[in-house]
Each structure stands twice: as C-alpha cells, then as structure tokens.
N, C-alpha and C positions, 0 to 999 in steps of 0.2 A: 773712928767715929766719935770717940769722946770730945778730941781736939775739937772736929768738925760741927757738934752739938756746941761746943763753948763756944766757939768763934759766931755761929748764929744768934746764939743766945744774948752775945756782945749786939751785935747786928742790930739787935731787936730792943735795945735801948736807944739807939740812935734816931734821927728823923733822916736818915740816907735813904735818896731813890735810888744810887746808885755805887755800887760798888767796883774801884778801879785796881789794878793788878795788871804785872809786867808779865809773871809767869802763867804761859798756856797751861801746864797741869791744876796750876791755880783756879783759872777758869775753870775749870773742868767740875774740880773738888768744889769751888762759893758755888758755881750753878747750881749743883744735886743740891747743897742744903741749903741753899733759899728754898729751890721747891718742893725738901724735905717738908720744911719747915714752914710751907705756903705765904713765904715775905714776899712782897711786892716791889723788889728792889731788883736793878737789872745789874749784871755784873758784865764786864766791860774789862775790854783791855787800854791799855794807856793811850796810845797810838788811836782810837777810836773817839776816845776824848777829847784828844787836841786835835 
C-alpha cells in the first residue's frame, strides 16, 4: 500500500485525466488508488488508447 500511496500521490501532482498501462494487475492496482484516493483520472490500458 505504501508503493500504491506514492505512486498516487505522484499522480496528484500531475494534470493527467488519464492514466495508461500494458499490465492488467496494473489496472487493477491504479484503479483502487485513484479511488482510494478520489482522483478523477480514468486508468486505461494501452490498446484502449490507441
């Protein structure tokens, strides 16, 4: 959870609506702490993107 706390907490300096990732557990993992963390940023995988 500490990683997962730092990594949003990066997040939250940026002006990203959206955050991009190849790895499905990835998604899994940004999704919960965006909305641990109630960010308004959708996380997405690559392929959704393009």
């Amino acid at each position: 959870m500490q990683v997962l706390d730092r990594k949003m907490e990066n997040l939250k300096k940026t002006v990203a609506d959206v955050l991009v990732t190849t790895c499905p557990a990835c998604i899994i993992q940004l999704s919960y702490g965006v909305r641990r963390h109630g960010l308004r940023v959708e996380v997405k995988h690559l392929t959704e993107v393009l």
